[in-house]
C-alpha positions as CSV (number, residue, x, y, z in Angstrom):
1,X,21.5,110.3,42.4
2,X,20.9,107.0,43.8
3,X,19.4,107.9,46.9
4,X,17.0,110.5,45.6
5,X,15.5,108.2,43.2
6,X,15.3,105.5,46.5
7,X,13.6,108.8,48.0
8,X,11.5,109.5,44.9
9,X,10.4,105.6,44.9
10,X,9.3,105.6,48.5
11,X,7.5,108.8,48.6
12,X,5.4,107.6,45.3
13,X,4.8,104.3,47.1
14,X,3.7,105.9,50.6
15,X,1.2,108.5,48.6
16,X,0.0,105.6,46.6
17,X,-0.7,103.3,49.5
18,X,-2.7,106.9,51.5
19,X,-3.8,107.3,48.0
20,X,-5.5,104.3,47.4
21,X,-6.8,103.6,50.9
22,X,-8.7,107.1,50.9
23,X,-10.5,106.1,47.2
24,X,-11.6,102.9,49.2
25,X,-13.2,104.5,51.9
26,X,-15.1,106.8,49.3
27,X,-16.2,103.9,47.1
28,X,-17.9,102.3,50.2
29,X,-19.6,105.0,51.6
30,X,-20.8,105.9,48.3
31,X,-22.0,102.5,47.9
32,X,-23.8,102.8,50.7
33,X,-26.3,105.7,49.2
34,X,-26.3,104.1,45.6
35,X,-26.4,100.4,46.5
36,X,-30.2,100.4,45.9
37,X,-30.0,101.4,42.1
38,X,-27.6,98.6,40.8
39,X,-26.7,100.3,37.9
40,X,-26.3,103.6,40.0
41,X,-23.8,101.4,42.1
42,X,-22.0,100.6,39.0
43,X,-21.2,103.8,37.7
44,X,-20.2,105.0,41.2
45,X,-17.4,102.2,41.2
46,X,-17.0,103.6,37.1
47,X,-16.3,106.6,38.7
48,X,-14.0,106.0,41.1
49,X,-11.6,103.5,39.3
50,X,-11.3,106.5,36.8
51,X,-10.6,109.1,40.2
52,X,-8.2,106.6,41.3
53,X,-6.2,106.0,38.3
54,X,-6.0,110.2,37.5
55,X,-4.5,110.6,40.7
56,X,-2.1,107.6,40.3
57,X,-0.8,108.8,37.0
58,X,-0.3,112.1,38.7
59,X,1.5,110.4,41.9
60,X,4.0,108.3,39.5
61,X,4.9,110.9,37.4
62,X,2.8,109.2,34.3
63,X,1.9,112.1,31.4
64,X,-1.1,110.3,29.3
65,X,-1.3,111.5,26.0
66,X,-4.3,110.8,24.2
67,X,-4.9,110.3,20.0
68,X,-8.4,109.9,18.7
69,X,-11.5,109.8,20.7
70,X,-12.8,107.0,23.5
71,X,-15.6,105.1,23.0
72,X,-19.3,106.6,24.6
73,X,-20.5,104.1,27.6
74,X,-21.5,101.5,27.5
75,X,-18.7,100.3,25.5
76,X,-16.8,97.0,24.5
77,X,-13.3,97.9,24.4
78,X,-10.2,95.7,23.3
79,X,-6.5,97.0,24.0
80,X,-3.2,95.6,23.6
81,X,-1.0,94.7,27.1
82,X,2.1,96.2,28.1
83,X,2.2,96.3,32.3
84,X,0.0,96.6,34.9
85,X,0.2,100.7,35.1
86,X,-2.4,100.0,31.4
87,X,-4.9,99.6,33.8
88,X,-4.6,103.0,35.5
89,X,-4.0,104.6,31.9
90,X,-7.2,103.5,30.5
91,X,-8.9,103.8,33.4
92,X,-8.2,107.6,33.9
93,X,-9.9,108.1,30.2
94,X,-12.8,105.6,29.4
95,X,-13.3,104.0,33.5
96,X,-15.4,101.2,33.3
97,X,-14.3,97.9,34.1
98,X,-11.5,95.2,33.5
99,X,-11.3,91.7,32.5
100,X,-8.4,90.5,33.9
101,X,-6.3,87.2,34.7
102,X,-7.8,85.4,37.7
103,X,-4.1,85.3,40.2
104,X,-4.5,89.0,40.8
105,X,-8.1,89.2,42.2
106,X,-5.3,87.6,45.2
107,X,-2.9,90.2,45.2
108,X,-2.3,92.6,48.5
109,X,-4.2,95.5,48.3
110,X,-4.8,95.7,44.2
111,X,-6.6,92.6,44.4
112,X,-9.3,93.8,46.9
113,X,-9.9,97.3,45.1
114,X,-10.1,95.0,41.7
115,X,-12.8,93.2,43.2
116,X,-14.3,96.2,44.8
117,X,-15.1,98.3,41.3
118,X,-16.4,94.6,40.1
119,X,-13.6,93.9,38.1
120,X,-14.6,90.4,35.8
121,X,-11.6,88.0,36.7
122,X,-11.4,84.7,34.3
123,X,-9.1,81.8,34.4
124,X,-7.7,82.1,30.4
125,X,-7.1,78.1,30.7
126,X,-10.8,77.2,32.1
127,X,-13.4,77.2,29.1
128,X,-16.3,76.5,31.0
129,X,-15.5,79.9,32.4
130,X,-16.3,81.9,29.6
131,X,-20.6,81.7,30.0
132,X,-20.4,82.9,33.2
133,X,-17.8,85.6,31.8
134,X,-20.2,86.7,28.8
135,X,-23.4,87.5,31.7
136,X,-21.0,89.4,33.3
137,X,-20.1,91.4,30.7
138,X,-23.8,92.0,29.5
139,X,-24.7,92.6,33.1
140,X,-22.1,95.3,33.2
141,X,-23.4,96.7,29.8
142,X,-26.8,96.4,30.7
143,X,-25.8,98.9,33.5
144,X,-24.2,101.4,30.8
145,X,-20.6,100.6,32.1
146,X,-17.8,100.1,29.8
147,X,-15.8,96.9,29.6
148,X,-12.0,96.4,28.5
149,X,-10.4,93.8,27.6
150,X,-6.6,93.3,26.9
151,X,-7.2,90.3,24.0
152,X,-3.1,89.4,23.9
153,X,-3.6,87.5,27.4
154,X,-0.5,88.4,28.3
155,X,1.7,91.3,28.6
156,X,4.6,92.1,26.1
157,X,7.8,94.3,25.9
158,X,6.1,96.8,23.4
159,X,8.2,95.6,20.0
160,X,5.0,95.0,18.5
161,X,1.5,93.3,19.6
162,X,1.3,89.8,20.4
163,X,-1.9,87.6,18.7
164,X,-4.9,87.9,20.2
165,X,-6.3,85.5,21.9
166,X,-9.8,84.3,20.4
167,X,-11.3,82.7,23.8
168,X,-11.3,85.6,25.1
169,X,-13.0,87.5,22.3
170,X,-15.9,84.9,22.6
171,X,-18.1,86.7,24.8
172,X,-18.2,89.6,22.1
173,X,-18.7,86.9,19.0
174,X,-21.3,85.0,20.2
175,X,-23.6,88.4,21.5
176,X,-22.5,90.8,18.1
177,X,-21.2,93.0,20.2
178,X,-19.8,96.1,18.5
179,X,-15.8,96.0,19.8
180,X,-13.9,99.7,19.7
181,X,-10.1,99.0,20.1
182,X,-7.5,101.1,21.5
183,X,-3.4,101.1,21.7
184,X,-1.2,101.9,24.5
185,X,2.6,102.7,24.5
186,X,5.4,104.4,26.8
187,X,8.4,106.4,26.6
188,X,10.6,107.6,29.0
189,X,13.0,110.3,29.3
190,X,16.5,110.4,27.8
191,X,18.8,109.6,30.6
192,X,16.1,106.8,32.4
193,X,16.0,103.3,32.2
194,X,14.1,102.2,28.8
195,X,10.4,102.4,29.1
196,X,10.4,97.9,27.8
197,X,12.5,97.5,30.6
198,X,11.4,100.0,33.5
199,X,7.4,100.3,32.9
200,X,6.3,97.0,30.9
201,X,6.2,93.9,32.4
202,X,7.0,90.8,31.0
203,X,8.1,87.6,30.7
204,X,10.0,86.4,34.1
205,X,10.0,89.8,35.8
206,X,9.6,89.6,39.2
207,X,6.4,91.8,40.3
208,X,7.6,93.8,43.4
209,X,11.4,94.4,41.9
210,X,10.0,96.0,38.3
211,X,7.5,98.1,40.4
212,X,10.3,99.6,42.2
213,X,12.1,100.9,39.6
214,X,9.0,101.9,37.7
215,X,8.7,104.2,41.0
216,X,12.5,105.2,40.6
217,X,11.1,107.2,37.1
218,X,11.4,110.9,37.3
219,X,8.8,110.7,34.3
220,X,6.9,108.2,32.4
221,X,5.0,109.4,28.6
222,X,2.0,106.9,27.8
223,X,0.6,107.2,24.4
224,X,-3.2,106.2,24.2
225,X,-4.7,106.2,20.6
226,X,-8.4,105.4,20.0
227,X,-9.6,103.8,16.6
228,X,-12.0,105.6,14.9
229,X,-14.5,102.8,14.2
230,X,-15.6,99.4,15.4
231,X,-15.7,95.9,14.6
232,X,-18.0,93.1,14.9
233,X,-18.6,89.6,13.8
234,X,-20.1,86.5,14.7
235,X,-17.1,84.6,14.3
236,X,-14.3,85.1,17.8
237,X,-11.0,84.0,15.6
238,X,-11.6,86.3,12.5
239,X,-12.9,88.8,15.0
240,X,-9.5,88.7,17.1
241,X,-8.0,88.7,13.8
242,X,-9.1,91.9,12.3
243,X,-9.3,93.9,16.1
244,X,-5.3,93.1,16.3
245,X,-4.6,94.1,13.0
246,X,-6.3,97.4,13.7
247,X,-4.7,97.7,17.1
248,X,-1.3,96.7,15.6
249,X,-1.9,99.7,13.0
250,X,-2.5,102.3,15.7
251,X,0.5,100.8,17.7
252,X,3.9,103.3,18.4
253,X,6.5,99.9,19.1
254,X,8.3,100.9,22.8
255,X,11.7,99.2,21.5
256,X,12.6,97.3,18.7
257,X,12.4,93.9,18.2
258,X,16.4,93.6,17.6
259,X,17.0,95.3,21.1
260,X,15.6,92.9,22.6
């Protein structure tokens, strides 16, 4: 048993790596024909973070079940934060692109395809940061791309939602943006490592070790459910108040909080 999930782990990294190469070489030579149009360019990289995270979910074995419907481009959208395979959920439904934590615009391989499909990186300590994030965000809008946000800041083990942060929410607050709000949860299979464990990361866990035995999964169920309305206000802290009580309510909890 061990050494076909070793097998199982490998092959699913090797077709990720081939995987993920090939949807670089497609995003550049399509920017090559759409670079003239910016907005053209932008949902040509739309389109191929979605590709790309399709055909990862189907590579690691992830099933995506979706509740409700996702937002029409172009779209604000705040989520709660489990692990780094959210990304590659949400992006095989709504595309777009991320705001994300600044370290991983550095990281082998992810890092350059983040920056390639213009992902909009922000250091969550710097203030003066947050202008420059806001005319990113419009810019991206302005281009009728979507844009999603995971408000906690941080990633959890899945026994509920963590606060969300207002700073980040002050993009949306200050323009009156209209925010849609989504929640995503896993599951795994009777038998498998538990899904807080095995597919979200948190706390102290070391990337490259958790990644391996998310790999090691025979099957992984992800739970996507879209609110039905949105919310908006001038004000970012009652903003990020209301948006995680809504995402809280749409929330399936991965463990509980006394298993932890």
């Amino acid at each position: 048993m061990g050494f076909m999930k070793r097998l199982r782990a490998t092959l699913k990294i090797l077709l990720v790596s081939l995987w993920t190469v090939g949807i670089e070489v497609a995003l550049h030579v399509g920017l090559l024909f759409t670079l003239p149009s910016p907005s053209l360019a932008a949902r040509w990289r739309s389109f191929i973070l979605k590709t790309w995270s399709r055909g990862l979910l189907i590579i690691c074995g992830v099933r995506c079940h979706t509740v409700g419907d996702p937002p029409e481009t172009p779209f604000f959208l705040v989520s709660n934060h489990l692990s780094y395979v959210d990304v590659a959920v949400l992006g095989s439904v709504v595309g777009g692109v991320f705001v994300a934590k600044a370290e991983i615009s550095d990281w082998p391989a992810v890092g350059f395809l983040c920056r390639s499909v213009e992902t909009i990186f922000i250091d969550r300590e710097v203030r003066r940061e947050i202008p420059g994030v806001m005319r990113q965000i419009e810019r991206q809008l302005g281009y009728g791309r979507g844009v999603v946000l995971f408000a906690e800041g941080t990633s959890s083990a899945g026994a509920s939602v963590l606060p969300f942060r207002p700073a980040l929410l002050e993009p949306a607050a200050r323009a009156s943006l209209p925010v849609s709000y989504a929640a995503v949860s896993y599951q795994t299979p009777e038998g498998e490592p538990p899904a807080h464990l095995a597919v979200c990361w948190w706390g102290g866990m070391p990337f490259a070790p958790h990644a391996l035995e998310f790999f090691k999964l025979r099957r992984i169920d992800a739970t996507l459910v879209f609110g039905d309305r949105q919310l908006q206000g001038g004000d970012r802290k009652i903003l990020a108040k209301e948006l995680h009580s809504a995402v809280l309510n749409s929330f399936q909890p991965v463990v509980d909080q006394d298993d932890l």
